[in-house]
Every structure is written in C-alpha cells, then in structure tokens.
DRENPA-86617 format. One record per residue: residue number from 1; x, y, z of N, C-alpha, C in turn. Coordinates in steps of 0.1 Angstrom, whole numbers, plus 2048, in hexadecimal, padded with zeros to 3 digits. Atoms other than C-alpha are relative to their C-alpha. Layout:
N
{NUM,{X,Y,Z},{X,Y,Z},{X,Y,Z}}
...
This chain:
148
{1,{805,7FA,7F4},{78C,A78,558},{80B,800,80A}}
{2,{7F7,802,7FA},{7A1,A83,56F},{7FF,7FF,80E}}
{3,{809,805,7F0},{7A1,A72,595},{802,80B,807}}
{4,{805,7FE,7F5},{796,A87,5AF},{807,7FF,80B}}
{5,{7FC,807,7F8},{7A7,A84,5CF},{7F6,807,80D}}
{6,{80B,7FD,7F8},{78E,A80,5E8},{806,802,80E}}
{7,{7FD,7FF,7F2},{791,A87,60F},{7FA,7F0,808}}
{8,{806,810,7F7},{78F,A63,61B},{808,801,80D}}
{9,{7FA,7FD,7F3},{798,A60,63F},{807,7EF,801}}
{10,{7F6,806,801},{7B7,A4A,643},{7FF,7F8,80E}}
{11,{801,809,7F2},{7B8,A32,661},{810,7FF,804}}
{12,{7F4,7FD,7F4},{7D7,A40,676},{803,7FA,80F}}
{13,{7FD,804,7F2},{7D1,A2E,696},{808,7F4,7FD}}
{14,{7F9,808,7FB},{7EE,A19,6A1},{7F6,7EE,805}}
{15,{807,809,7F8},{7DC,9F4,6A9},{808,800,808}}
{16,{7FC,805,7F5},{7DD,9E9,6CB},{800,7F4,800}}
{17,{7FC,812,805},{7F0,9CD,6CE},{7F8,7F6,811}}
{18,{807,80A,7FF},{7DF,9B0,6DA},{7FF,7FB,812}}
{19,{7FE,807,7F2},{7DE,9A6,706},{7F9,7F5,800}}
{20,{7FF,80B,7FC},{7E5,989,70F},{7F0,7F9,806}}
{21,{80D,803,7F2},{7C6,978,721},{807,7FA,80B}}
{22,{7FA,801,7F4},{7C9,973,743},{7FC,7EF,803}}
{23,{801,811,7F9},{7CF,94F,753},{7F1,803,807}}
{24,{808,803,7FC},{7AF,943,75C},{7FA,7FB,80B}}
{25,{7FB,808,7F6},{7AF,938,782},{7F7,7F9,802}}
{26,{807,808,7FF},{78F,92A,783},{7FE,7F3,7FA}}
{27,{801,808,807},{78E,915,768},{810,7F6,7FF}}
{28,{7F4,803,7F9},{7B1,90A,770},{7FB,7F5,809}}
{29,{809,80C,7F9},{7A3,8FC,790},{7F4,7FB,7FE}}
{30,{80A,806,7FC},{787,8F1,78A},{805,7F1,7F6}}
{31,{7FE,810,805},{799,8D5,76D},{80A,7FC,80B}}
{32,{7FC,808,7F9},{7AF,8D1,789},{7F5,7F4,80C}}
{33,{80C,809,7F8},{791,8C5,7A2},{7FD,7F6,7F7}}
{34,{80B,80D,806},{781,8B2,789},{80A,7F0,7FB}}
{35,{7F6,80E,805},{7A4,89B,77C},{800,7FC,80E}}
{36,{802,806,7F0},{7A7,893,7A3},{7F8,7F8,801}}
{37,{80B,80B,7FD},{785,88C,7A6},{800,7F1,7F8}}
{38,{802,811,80A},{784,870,787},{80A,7F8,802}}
{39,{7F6,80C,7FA},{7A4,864,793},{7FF,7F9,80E}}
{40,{800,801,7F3},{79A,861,7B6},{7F0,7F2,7FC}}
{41,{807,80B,802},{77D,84A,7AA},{7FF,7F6,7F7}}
{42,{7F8,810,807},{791,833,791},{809,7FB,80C}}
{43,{7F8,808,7F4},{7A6,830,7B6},{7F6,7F8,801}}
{44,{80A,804,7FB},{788,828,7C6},{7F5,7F9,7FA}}
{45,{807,7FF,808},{775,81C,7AF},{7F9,7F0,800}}
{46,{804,815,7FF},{77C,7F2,7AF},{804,7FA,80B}}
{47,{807,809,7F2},{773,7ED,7D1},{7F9,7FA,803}}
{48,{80F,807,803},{763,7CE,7D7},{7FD,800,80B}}
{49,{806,807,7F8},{74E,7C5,7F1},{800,7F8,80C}}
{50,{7FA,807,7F8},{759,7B1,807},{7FF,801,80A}}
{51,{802,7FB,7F1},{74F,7AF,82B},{80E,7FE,809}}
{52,{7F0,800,7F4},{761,7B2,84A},{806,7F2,805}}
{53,{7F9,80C,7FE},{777,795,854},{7F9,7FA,80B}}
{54,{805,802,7F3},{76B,798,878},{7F3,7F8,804}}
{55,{810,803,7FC},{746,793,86F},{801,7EF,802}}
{56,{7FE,811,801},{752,767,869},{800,7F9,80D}}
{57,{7FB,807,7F2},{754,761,890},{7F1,7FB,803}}
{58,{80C,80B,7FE},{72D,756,890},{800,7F2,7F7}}
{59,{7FD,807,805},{736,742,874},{809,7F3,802}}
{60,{7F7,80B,7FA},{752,72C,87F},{7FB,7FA,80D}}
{61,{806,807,7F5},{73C,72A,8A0},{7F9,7F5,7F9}}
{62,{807,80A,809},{723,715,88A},{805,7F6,7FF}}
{63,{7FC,806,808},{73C,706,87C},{80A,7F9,80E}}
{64,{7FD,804,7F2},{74F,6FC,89F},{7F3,7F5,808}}
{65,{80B,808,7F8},{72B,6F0,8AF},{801,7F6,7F6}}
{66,{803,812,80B},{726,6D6,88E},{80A,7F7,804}}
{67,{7FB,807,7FF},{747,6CA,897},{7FF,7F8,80D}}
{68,{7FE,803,7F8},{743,6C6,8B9},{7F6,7F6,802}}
{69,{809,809,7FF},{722,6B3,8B7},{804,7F5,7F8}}
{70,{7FC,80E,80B},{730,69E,89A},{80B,7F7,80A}}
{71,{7F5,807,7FC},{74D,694,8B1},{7FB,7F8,80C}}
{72,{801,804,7F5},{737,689,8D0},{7F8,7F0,7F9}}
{73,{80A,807,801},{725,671,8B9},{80F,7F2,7F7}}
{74,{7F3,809,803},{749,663,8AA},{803,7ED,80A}}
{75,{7FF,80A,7F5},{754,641,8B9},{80D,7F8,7FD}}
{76,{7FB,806,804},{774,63C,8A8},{809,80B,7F6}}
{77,{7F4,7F9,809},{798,64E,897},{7F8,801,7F1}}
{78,{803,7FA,80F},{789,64B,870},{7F4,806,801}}
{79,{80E,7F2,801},{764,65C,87D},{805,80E,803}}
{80,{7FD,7F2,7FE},{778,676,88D},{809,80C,7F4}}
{81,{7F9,7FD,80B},{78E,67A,86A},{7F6,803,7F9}}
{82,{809,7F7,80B},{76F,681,857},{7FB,80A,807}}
{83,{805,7F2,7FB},{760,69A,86F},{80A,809,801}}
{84,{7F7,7F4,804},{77F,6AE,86F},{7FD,805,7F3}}
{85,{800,7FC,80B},{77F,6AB,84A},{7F4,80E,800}}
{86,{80F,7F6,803},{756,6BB,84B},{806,80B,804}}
{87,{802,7F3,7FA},{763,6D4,861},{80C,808,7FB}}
{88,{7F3,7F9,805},{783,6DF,84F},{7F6,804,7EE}}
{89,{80A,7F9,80B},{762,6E2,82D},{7FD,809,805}}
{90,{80B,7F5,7FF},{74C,6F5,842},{808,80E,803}}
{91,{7FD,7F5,7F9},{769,70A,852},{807,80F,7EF}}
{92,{7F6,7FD,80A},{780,710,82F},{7F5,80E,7FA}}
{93,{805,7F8,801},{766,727,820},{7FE,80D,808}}
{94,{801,7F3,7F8},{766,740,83A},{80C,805,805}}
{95,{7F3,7F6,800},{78A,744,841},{801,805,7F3}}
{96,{7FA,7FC,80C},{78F,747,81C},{7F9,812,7FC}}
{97,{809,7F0,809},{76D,765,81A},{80D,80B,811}}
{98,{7F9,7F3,7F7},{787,776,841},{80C,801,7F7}}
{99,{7F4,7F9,80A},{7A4,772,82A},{801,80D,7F3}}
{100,{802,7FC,809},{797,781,80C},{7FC,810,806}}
{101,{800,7F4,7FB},{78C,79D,825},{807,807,807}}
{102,{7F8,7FD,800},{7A7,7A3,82E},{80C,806,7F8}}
{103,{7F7,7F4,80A},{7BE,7A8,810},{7F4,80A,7FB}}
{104,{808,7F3,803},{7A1,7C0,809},{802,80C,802}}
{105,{7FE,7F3,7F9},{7A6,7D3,824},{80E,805,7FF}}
{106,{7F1,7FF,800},{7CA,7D6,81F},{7FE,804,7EF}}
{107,{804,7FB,80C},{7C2,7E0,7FA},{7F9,80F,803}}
{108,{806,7F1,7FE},{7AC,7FB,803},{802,808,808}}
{109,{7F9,7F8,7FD},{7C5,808,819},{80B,807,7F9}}
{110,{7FA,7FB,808},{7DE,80B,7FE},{7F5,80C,7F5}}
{111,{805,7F9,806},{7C2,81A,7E7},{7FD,812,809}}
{112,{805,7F3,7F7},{7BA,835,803},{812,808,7FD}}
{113,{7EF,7FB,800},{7E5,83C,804},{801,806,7EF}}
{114,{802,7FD,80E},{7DD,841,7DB},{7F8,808,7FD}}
{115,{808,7F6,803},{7C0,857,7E1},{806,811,809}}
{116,{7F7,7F1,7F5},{7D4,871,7FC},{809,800,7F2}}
{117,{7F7,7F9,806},{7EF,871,7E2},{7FA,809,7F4}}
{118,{802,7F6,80D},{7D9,87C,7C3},{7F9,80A,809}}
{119,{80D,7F3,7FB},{7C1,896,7DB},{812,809,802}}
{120,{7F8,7F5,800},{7E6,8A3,7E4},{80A,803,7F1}}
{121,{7FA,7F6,80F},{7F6,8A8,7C1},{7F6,806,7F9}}
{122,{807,7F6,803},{7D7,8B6,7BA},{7FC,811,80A}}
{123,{7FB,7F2,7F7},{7DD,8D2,7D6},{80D,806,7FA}}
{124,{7F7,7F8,806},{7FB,8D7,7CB},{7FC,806,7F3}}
{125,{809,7FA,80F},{7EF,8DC,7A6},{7F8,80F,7FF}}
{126,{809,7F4,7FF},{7D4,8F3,7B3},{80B,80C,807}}
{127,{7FB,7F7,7FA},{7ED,907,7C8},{809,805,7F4}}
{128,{7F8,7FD,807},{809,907,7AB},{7F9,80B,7F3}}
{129,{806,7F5,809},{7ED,919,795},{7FD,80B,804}}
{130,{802,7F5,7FA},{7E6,92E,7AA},{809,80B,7FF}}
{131,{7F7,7FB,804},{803,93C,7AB},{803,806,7F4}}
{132,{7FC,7FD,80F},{80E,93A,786},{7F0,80A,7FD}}
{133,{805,7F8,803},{7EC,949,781},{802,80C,802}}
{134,{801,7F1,7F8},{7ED,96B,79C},{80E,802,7F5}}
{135,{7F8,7F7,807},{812,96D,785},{7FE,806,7F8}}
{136,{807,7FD,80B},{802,969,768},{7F3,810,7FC}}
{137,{80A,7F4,803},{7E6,981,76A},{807,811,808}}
{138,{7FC,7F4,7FD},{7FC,99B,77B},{80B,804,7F9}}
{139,{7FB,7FD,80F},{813,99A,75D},{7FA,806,7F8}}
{140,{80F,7FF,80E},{7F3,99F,747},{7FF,80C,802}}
{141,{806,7F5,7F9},{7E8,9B9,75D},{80B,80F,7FB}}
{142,{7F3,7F6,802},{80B,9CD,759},{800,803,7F2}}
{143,{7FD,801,80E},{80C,9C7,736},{7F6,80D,7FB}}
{144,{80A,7F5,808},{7E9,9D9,72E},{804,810,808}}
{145,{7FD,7F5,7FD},{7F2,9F4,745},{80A,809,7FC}}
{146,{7F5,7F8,80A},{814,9FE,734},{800,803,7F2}}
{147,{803,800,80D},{804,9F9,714},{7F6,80D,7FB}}
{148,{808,7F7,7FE},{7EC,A14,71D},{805,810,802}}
C-alpha cells in the first residue's frame, strides 16, 4: 500500500515565550506586617506584672506606725534593737516588691527602644519593596509590551 500524504495542518506558530510574573506588592507587605507583628509580641510578650513602685508609700506608712507604737512601749537599748529588727521584717519586703518595680520599669523601657526598632526596619522593608516592586513590575510591563 502506498502512504497517502494527507493535508494535516502543521503547527507554525512561533510560542510565546514565557512573562515573567509580576512582584506581588501586596503579599510582599502584608508578610512584612505580619513578621513585625510576631516579633513585636515575642518583644512584648514577657512582661510581668509588677506594680508600680510608688503604690508602697501606704505600705511603709503601716509599717512606720508599728514601729512607732512599738518604740513608745520600749524601756531600754536591747527592746529598741528588737523593734528595729520587726521593722527592718515588715519594711524589707516592700522595698524589695519598689525595687523589683523598678528594674521592670527600666526593662520595659528597653523593650519599647526594641519594639520602635523592629516597627522601623519593618518600614523600611515595606518601603524598600515598594520600590523594588513598582521596578519590578515596570520591567514586566516593558517586557510584555515589546514582546507584542
């Protein structure tokens, strides 16, 4: 038998080569927002509690009146050596909770100086994409148009 040659239609078009995709600017920022944010609340995060230093001044009052009644009832150098002692117990716990509130506060002013720095390298970040993005996609843009 002898072959035939049929009219098959031949596939002459040139492919078009491939464009780029375009930078993404949303999705860009928006992992920038979100690394900020999770870092901004590992800053913030192991903050304890801790009252204010200031609030201790009804406290040491207390702790002032016990002494002072204890001392009127003294009658002698070793009664007045143990009522100091009581009142250096009652007092020691409350300087130690204005101390403690103190390096706190002094802590969670360094953490504030650590959360301005990551909100601002994440400005920068979001601005620097910005950028590289508007290049990026006006590269792209060029590209399909001269391709055309």
């Amino acid at each position: 038998m002898d072959q035939v040659p049929t009219d098959e239609k031949i596939d002459t078009q040139t492919p078009k080569p491939k464009l780029k995709r375009a930078f993404n600017l949303n999705i860009y920022r928006a992992l920038v927002w979100i690394i900020v944010a999770v870092c901004s609340l590992f800053t913030l995060g192991g903050l304890s509690t801790v009252g204010d230093p200031t609030l201790a001044e009804d406290q040491i009052s207390v702790a002032e009146a016990t002494k002072s009644s204890n001392d009127l009832m003294t009658e002698g150098a070793p009664q007045q050596q143990v009522v100091n002692g009581w009142f250096v117990v009652d007092a020691l716990p409350i300087v130690s909770e204005q101390l403690s509130g103190i390096h706190q506060a002094g802590v969670y002013n360094s953490r504030l100086y650590y959360l301005g720095l990551i909100v601002t390298l994440g400005v920068a970040a979001d601005i620097i994409g910005r950028s590289f993005g508007a290049q990026q996609n006006t590269r792209t843009k060029n590209e399909a148009q001269s391709s055309e």
